[in-house]
N, C-alpha and C positions, 0 to 999 in steps of 0.2 A: 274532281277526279284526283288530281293531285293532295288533296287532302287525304284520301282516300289512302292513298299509297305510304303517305306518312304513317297512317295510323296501323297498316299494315306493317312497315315495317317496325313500327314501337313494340306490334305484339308480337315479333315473332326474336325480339331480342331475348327477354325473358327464357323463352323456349330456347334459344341456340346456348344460353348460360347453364338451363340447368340439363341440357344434353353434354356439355362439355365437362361438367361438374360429375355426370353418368360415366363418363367416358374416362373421365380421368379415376372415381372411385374404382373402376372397373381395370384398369391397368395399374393401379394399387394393388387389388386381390391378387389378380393374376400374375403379379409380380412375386408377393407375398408366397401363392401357393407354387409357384417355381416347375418343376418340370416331373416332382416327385411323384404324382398320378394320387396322393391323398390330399383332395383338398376339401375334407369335413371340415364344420364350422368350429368343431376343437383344435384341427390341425392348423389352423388359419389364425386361430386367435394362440394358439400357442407362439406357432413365428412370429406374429406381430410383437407377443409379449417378448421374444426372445430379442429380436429388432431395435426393441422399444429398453432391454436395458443393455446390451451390446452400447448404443448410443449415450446411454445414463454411465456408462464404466469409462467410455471416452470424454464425456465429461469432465467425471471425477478426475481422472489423471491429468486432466490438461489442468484442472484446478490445482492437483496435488505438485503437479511442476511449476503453475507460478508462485505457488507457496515458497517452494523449494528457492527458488531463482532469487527471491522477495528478502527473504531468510539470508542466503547467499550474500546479496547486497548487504546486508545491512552488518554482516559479521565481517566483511571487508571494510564497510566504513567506521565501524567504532577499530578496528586492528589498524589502522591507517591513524587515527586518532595517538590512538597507543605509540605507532612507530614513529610520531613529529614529537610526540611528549619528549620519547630516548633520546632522538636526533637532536636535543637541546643541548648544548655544549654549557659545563660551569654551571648546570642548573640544579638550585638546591631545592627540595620539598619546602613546599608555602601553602599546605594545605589547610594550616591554622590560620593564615594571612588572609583567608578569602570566603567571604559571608555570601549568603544565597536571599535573592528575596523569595517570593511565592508565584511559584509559575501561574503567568495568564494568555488566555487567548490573543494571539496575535493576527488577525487576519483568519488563514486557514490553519495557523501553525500554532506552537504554545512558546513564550517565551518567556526567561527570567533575567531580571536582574543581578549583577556579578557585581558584588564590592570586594576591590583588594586593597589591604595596607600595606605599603611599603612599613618594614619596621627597623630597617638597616641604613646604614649613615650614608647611602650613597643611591644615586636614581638608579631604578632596575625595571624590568618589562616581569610580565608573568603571562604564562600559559596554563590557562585553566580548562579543565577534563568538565563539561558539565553532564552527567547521565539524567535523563529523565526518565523516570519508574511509574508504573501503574501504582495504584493502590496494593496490590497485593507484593511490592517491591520488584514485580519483571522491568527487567530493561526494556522501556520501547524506542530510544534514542541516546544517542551520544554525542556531543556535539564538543569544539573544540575554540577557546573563547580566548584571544592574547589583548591585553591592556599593555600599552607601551608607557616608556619611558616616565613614572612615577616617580614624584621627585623622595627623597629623603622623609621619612617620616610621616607623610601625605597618605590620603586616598584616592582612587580612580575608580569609575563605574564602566560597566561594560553592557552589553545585554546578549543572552544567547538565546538563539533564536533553534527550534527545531529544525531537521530539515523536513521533517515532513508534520504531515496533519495526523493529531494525537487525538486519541476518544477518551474519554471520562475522567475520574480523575486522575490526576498528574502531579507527581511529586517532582522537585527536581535536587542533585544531589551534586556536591565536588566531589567528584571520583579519585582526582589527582588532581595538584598544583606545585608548579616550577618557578623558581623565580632567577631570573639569569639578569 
């Protein structure tokens, strides 16, 4: 008997899932067709459609604002790069001073090698601008790279690292270099 009741109630699962599934398509429609007394099956699949890109427009904009936001960021971090270059007190253009290797993946990021030459009789630091470009030459990063204290006539190596993760190919480029 107990077996019985099991089996009982195994089948009456099914049946309470696909009434609740009845139940709920049915307070969809009903929702759909609202209170306006036409609820033909063109009036019905109209709202839906209408439902259906109302939802697709909220979407979009909430895409088009982290675009925006994304964008935002990143025109603040390269102008921020720019405003530490100026903030460099006594510092002369060293953009001839300073060689680029060939950007590689680092991790999730892309990074290059920064060679600078001291070519002046005296130790100096350098702050170097590195932009990193697609192939088509857009900026996707800008990153800001200092080698200290290079002696007299010497070189120094540095490495700039993106800050974020770059797609395809990647050029990288001295935008500016200071040498103070």
């Amino acid at each position: 008997m107990a077996a019985n009741r099991r089996s009982r109630k195994r089948g009456l699962r099914p049946a309470a899932v696909r009434g609740a599934a009845l139940l709920t398509g049915l307070a969809a429609l009903t929702a759909l067709t609202g209170c306006s007394g036409d609820d033909s099956p063109s009036s019905v699949a109209s709202k839906a459609a209408s439902a259906a890109q109302s939802v697709g427009a909220q979407a979009t904009a909430a895409a088009s604002s982290l675009a925006s936001e994304a964008s935002e960021a990143f025109a603040s971090a390269t102008a921020e790069v720019g405003r530490k270059l100026d903030g460099i007190e006594g510092g002369v253009d060293a953009k001839d001073d300073v060689k680029l290797g060939t950007p590689t993946p680092d991790g999730d990021r892309s990074a290059v090698e920064v060679t600078v030459t001291n070519s002046v009789d005296s130790t100096k630091s350098f702050a170097v601008e590195v932009d990193f470009k697609d192939s088509g030459g857009k900026l996707l990063d800008s990153v800001l790279v200092t080698v200290t204290d290079v002696p007299a006539g010497k070189s120094a190596k540095a490495i700039a690292r993106s800050h974020r993760a770059l797609s395809g190919e990647v050029k990288a480029e001295a935008a500016r270099a200071v040498r103070y």
